[in-house]
C-alpha positions, -999 to +999 in steps of 0.1 A: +038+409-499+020+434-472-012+415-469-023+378-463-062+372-461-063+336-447-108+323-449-114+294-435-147+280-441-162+252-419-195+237-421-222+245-393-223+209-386-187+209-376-189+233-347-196+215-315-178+202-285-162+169-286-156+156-252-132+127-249-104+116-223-066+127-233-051+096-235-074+090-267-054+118-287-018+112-269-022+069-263-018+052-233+013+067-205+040+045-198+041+057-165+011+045-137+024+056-107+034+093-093+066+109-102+086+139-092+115+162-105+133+186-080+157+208-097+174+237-078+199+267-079+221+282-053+241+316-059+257+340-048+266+375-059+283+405-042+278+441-058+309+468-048+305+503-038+315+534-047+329+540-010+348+507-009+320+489+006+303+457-005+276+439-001+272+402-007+233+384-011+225+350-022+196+330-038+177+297-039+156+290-068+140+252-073+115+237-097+095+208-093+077+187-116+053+167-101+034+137-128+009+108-128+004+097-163-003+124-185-011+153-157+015+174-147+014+206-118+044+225-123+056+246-092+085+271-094+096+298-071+131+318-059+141+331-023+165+360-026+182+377+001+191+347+024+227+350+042+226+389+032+258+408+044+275+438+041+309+456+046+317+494+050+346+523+048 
């Protein structure tokens, strides 16, 4: 097959906007009050040089996952380059 035509065909009645809350289409939450998930990631990595030398650099990375019922706000972000160092020939 090197084509597919897909036609949909909808009445002119049934485009609109249907405004309802979100708990109508997912039900109720099980959860009333505010919740929170803190995941993180330390590391460390050191990279060695053609002279002999090295250098050694870490990271932090952390999520969080902040909830009350159904609305979540997702925040994720990375530091790199804290506790740097460095040796040389």
């Amino acid at each position: 097959m090197r084509q597919l035509l897909l036609q949909l065909v909808v009445k002119r009645e049934a485009l609109g906007t249907v405004l309802r809350s979100r708990s109508e289409d997912i039900g109720q939450s099980s959860v009333n009050t505010l919740s929170s998930n803190l995941s993180y990631n330390l590391g460390v990595y050191n990279n060695q040089l053609r002279n002999g030398g090295s250098n050694t650099s870490s990271y932090l990375s952390l999520n969080n996952v902040t909830a009350l019922r159904e609305h979540h706000v997702v925040l994720d972000g990375s530091l790199y380059g804290i506790g740097s160092g460095s040796t040389g020939q």
